[in-house]
C-alpha positions as CSV (number, residue, x, y, z in Angstrom):
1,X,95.6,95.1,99.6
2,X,97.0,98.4,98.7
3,X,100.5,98.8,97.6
4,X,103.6,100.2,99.9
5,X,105.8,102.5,99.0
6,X,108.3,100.1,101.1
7,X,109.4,98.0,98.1
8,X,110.7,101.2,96.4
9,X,108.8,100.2,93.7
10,X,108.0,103.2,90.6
11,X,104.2,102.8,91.7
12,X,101.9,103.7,88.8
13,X,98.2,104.6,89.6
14,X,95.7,104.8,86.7
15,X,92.4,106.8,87.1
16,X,88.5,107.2,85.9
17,X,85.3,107.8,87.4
18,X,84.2,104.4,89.2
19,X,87.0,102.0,88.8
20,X,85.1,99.3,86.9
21,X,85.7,99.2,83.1
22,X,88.4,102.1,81.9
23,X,91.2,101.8,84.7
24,X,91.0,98.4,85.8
25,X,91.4,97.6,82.3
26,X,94.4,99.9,82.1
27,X,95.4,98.1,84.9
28,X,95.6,94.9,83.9
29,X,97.5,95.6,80.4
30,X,99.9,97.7,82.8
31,X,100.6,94.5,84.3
32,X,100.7,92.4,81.6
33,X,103.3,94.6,80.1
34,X,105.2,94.5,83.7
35,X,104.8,90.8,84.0
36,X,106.5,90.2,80.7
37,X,109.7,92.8,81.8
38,X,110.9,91.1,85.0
39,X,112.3,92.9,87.5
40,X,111.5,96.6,85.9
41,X,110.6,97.6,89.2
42,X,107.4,99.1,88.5
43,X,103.9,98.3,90.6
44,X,100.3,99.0,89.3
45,X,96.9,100.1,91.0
46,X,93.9,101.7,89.2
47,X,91.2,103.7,91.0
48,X,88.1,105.9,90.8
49,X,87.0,109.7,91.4
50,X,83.7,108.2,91.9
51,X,84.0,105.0,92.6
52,X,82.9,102.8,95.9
53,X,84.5,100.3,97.7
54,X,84.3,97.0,96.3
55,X,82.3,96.9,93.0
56,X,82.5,94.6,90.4
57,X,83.2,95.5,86.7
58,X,80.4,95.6,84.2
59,X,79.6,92.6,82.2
60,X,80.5,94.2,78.9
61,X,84.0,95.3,80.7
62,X,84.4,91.8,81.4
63,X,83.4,90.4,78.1
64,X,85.7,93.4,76.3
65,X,88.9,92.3,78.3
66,X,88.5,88.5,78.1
67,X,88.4,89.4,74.1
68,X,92.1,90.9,74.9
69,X,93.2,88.0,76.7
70,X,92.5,89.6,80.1
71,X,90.6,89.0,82.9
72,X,88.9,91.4,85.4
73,X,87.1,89.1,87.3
74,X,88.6,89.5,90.4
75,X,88.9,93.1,90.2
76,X,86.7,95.7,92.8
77,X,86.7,99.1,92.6
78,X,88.6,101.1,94.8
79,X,87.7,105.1,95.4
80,X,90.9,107.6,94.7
81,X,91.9,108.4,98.0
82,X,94.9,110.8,99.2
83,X,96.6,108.0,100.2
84,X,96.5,106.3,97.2
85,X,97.7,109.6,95.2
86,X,100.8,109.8,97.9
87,X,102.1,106.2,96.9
88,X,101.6,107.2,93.2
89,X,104.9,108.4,91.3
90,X,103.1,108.9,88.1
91,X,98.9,109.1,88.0
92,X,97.3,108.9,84.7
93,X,93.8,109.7,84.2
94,X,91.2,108.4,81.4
95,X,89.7,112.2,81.1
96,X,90.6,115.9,81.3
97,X,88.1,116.7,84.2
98,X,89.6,113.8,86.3
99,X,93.0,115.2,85.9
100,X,92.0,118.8,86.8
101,X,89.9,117.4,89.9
102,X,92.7,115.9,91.3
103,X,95.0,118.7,90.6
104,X,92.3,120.9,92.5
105,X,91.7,118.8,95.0
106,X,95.2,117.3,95.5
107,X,97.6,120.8,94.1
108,X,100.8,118.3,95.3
109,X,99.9,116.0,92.8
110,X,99.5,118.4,90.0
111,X,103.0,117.2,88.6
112,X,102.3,113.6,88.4
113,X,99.0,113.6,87.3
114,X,98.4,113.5,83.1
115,X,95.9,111.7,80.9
116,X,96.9,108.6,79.8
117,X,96.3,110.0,76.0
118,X,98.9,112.6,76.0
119,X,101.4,111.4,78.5
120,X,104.8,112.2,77.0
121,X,103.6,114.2,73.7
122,X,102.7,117.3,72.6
123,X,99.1,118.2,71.0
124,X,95.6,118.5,72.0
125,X,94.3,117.0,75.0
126,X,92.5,114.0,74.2
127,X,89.6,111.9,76.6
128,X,89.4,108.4,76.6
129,X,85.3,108.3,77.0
130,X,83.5,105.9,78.8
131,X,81.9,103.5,77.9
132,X,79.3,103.0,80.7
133,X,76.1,102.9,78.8
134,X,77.1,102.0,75.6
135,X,77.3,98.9,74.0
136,X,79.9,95.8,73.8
137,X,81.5,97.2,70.0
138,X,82.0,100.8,72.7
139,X,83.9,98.8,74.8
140,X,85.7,97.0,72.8
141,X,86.7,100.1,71.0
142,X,87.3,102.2,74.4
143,X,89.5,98.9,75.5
144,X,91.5,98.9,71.8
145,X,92.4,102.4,72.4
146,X,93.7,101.6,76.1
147,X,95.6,98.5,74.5
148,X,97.2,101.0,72.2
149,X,97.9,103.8,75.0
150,X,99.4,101.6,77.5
151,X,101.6,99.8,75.0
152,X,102.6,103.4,73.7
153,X,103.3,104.8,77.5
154,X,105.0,101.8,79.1
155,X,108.6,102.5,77.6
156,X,108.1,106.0,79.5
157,X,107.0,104.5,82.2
158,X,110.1,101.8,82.2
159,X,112.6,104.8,81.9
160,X,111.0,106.7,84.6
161,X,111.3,103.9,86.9
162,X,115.0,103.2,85.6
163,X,116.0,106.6,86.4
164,X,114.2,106.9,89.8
165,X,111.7,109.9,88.3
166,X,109.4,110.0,91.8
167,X,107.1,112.3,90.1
């Protein structure tokens, strides 16, 4: 079910190529973090630039959150869609290139759209790589540093929704 704007919800929509290891993961600490700050008024949805209709995460992404304390396991993959980016108040990508794809292909998302890594500081842009491919210590690296990101972001994310910042 895809989230309405009806609720009036701050509706946060995380991004990455095929929406089955970096930002269903994101997802799901996004929620944690929500879950644990009743009534902050903030919803969560992840999708991919890439991604298809109703895939599963990989095995290792599964292993990597259930190490966190999450789990994925009812999670399939969603594909970015325009609808999707017109609920969104704030869209936070994984990569540069997925950021300036959807600022190209969407120019009246360009405000709300940053990468997860530098979303509210200053300095070089950093990626957070995939780790399709690699192996479980990749994940669990790639799903430490979203851990850390999320937990860094979601005070920002809280005021935002506090002060009614619709992107």
């Amino acid at each position: 079910m895809v989230p309405s704007k009806k609720n009036n919800n701050y509706h946060v929509l995380l991004v990455c190529t095929g929406n089955i290891c970096r930002s269903p993961f994101a997802e799901a600490v996004l929620k944690s973090l929500v879950a644990d700050d009743a009534g902050c008024g903030i919803t969560v949805e992840s999708a991919g630039i890439g991604g298809f209709e109703g895939n599963s995460p990989t095995d290792l992404a599964l292993i990597a959150a259930a190490e966190q304390g999450l789990r994925m396991e009812d999670h399939l993959s969603r594909p970015l869609t325009k609808e999707r980016l017109g609920r969104a108040d704030l869209i936070l990508t994984m990569e540069k290139a997925q950021r300036n794809w959807i600022v190209r292909t969407w120019p009246e998302s360009g405000a709300k759209t940053h990468m997860l890594k530098n979303y509210g500081k200053s300095g070089p842009e950093e990626d957070i790589e995939d780790p399709i491919g690699m192996d479980l210590d990749y994940y669990r690296a790639c799903f430490q540093e979203i851990v850390r990101e999320v937990r860094r972001v979601f005070p920002l994310i809280r005021s935002a929704a506090r002060a009614g910042d619709r992107g």
